[in-house]
ZADO-1210 file (C-alpha; in nm, 4 decimals, padded with zeros to 6 digits):
<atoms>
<atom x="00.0000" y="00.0000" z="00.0000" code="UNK" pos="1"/>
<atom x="00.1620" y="00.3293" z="-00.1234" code="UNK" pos="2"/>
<atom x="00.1126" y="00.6289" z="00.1694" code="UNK" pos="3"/>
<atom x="00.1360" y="01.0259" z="00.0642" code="UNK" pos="4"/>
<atom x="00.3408" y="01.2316" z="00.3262" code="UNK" pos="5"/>
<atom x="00.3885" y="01.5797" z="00.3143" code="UNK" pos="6"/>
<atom x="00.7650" y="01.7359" z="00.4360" code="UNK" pos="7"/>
<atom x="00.8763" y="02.0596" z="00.5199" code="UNK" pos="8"/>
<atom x="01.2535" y="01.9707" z="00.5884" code="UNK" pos="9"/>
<atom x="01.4442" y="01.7536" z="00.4897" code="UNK" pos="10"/>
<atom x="01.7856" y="01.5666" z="00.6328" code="UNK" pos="11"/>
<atom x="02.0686" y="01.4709" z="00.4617" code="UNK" pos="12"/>
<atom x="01.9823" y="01.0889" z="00.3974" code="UNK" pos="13"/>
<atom x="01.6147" y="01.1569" z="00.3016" code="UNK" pos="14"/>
<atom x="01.7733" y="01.4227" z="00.0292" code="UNK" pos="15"/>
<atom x="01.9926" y="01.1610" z="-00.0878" code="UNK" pos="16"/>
<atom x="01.6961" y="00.8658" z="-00.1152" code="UNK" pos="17"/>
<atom x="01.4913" y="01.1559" z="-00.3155" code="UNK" pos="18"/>
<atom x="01.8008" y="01.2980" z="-00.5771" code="UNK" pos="19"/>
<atom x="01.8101" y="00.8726" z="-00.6193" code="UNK" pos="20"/>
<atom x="01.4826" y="00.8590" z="-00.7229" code="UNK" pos="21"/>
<atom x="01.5169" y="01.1959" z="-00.9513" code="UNK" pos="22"/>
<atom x="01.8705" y="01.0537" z="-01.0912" code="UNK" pos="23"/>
<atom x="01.6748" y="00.7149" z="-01.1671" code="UNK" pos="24"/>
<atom x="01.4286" y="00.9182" z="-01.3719" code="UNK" pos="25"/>
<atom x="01.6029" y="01.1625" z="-01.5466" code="UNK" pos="26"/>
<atom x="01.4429" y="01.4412" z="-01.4345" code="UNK" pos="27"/>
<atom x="01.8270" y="01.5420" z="-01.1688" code="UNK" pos="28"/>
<atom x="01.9867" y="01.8432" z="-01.3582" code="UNK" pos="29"/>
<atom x="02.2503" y="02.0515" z="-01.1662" code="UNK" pos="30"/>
<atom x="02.1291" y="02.3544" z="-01.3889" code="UNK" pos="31"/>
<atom x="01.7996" y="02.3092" z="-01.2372" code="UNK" pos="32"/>
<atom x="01.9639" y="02.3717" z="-00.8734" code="UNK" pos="33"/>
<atom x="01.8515" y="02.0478" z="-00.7556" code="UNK" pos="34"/>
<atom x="02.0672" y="02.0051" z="-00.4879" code="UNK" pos="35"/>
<atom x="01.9405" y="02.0249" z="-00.1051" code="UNK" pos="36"/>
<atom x="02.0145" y="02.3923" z="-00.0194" code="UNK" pos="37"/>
<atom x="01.7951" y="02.4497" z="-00.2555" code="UNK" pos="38"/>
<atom x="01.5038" y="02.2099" z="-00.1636" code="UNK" pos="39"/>
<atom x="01.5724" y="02.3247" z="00.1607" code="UNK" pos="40"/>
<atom x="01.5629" y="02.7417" z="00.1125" code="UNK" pos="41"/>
<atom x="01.2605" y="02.6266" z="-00.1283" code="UNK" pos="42"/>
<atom x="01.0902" y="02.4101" z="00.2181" code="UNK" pos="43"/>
<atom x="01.1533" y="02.7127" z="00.4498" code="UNK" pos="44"/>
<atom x="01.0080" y="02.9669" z="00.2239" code="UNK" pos="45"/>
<atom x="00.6482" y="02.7363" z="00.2157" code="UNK" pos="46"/>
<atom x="00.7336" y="02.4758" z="-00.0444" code="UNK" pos="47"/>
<atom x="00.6592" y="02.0982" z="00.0608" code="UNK" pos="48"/>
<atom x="00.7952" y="01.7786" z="-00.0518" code="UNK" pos="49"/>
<atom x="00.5399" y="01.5107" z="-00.1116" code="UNK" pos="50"/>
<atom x="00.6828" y="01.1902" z="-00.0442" code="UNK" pos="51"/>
<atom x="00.5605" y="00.8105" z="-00.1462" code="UNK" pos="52"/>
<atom x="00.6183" y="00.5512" z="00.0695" code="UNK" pos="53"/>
<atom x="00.5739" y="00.2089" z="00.0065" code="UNK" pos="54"/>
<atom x="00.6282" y="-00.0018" z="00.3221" code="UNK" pos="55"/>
<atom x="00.9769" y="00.2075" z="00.4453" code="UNK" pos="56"/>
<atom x="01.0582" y="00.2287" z="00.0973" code="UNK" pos="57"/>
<atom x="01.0724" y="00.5943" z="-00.0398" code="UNK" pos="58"/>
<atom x="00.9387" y="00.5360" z="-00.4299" code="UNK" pos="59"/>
<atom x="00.8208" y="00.8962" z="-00.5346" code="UNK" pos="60"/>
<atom x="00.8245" y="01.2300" z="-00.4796" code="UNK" pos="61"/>
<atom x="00.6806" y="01.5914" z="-00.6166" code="UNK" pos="62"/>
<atom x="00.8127" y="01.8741" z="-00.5245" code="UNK" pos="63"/>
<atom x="00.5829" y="02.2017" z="-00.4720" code="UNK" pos="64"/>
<atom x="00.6327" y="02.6171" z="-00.4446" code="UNK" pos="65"/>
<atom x="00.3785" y="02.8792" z="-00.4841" code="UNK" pos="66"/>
<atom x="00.3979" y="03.2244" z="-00.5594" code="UNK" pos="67"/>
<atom x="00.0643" y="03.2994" z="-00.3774" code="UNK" pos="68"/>
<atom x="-00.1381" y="03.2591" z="-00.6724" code="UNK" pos="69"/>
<atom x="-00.0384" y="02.9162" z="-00.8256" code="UNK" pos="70"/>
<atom x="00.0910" y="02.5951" z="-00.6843" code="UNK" pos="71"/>
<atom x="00.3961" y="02.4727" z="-00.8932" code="UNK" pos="72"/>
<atom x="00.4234" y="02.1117" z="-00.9534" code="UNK" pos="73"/>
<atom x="00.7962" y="02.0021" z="-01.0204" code="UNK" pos="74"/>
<atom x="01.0110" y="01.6974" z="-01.0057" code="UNK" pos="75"/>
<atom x="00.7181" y="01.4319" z="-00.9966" code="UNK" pos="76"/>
<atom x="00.8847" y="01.1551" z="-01.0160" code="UNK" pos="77"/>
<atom x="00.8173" y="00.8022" z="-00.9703" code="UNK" pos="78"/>
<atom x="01.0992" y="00.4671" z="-00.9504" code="UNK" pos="79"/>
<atom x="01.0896" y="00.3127" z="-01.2719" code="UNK" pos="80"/>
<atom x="00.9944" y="-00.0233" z="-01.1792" code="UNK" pos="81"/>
<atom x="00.7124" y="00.1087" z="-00.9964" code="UNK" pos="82"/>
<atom x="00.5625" y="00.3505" z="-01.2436" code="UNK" pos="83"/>
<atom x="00.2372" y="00.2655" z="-01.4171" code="UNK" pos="84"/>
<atom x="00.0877" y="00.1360" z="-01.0869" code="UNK" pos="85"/>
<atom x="-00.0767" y="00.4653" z="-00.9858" code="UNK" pos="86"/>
<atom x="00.1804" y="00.6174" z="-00.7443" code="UNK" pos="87"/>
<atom x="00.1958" y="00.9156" z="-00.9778" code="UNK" pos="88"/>
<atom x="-00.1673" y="00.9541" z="-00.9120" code="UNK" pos="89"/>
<atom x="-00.1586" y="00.9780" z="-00.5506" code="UNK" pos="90"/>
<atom x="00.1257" y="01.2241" z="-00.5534" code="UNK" pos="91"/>
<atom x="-00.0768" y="01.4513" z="-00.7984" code="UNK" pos="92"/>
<atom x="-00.3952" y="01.3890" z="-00.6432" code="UNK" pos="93"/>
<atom x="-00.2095" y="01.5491" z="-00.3012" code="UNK" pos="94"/>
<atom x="-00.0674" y="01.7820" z="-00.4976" code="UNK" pos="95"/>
<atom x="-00.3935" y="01.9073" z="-00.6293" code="UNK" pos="96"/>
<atom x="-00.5834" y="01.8748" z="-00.2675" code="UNK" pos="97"/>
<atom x="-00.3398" y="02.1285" z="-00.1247" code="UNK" pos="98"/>
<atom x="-00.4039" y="02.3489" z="-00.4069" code="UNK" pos="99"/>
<atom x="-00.7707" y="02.3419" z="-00.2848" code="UNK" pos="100"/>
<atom x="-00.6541" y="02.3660" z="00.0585" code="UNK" pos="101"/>
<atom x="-00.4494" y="02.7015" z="-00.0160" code="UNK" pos="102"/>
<atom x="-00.7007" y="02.8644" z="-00.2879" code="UNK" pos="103"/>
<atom x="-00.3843" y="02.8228" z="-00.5305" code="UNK" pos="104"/>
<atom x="-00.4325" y="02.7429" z="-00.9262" code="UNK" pos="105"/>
<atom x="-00.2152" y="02.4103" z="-00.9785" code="UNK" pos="106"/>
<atom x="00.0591" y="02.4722" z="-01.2410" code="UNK" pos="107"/>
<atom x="00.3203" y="02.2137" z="-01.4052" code="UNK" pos="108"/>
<atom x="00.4929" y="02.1561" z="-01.7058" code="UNK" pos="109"/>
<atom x="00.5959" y="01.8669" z="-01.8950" code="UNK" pos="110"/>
<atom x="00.8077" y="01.7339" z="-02.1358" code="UNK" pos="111"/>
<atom x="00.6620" y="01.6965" z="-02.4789" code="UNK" pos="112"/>
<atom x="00.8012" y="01.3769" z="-02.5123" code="UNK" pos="113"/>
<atom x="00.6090" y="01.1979" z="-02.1895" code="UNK" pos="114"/>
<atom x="00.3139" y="01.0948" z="-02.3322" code="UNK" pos="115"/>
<atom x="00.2423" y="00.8601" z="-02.0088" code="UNK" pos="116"/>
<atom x="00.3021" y="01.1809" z="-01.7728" code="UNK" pos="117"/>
<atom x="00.0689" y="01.3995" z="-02.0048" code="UNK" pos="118"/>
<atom x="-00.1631" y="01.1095" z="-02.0179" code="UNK" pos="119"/>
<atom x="-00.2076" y="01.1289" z="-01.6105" code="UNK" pos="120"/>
<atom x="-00.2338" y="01.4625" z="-01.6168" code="UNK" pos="121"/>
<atom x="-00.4705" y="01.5361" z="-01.8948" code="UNK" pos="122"/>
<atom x="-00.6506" y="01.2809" z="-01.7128" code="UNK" pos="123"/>
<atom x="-00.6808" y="01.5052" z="-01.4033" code="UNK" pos="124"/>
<atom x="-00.8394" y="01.7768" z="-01.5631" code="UNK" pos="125"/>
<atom x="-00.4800" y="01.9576" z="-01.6663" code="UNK" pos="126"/>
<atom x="-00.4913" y="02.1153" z="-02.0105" code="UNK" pos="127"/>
<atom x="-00.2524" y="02.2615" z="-02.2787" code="UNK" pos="128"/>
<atom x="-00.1683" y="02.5806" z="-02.2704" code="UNK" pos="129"/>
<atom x="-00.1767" y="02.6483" z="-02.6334" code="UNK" pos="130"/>
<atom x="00.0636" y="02.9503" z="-02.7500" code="UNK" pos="131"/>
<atom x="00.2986" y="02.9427" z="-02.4588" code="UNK" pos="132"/>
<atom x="00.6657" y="02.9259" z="-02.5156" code="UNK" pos="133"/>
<atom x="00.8703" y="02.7648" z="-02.1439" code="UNK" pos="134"/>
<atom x="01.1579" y="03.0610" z="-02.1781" code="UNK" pos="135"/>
<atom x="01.4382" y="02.9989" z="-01.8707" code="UNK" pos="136"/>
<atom x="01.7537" y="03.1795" z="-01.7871" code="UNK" pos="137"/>
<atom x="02.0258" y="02.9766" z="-01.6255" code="UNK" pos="138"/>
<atom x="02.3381" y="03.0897" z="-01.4783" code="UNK" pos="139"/>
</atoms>
């Protein structure tokens, strides 16, 4: 049975079992500033980690940060061998009840070329945003 839990810091160790999951996935990029200073400043500043648990197993994660208006979702990310068994659900489906909770618009983005993650979240009611460009600055 997978279990949703929501974190607001984070040690060491737990950092290390999540950056696993997000190197296992892809989705780790030290341009993105993925590292746990980060997480943390991001935690301490009202972010939250959601966290999937299966047994004591850590198997997912999503990552969340407003800007008082929208709830970003970022590095949902599910262990391979366990994706496709509705994990990613749960962690969006907590995602989304804490954008209820707060009043916040839920926001993500995706990679064109995830048709199972667009799939999911098409499936939740999230919808194209036809004639936007995702511009970043790095560095």
């Amino acid at each position: 049975m997978t279990t949703i839990t929501r974190a607001r810091a984070l040690d060491e160790p737990l950092f290390e079992r999540i950056n696993r999951i997000w190197l296992n996935t892809g989705i780790s990029n030290p341009a993105r500033m993925d590292d746990l200073a980060s997480v943390r400043y991001n935690l301490d500043n009202g972010g939250i980690m959601l966290l999937a648990w299966e047994d004591d197993e850590l198997v997912g994660t999503a990552w969340l940060s407003h800007d008082f208006r929208r709830l970003y979702i970022h590095h949902m990310a599910v262990e391979p061998a366990l994706q496709n068994r509705g994990i990613g659900r749960l962690l969006l489906q907590e995602a989304l009840q804490i954008a209820r909770e707060k009043g916040f618009q839920p926001k993500l983005e995706v990679h064109r070329d995830n048709p199972a993650a667009r799939h999911l979240y098409h499936s939740c009611g999230f919808t194209d945003l036809d004639g936007y460009i995702t511009m970043i600055r790095r560095g």
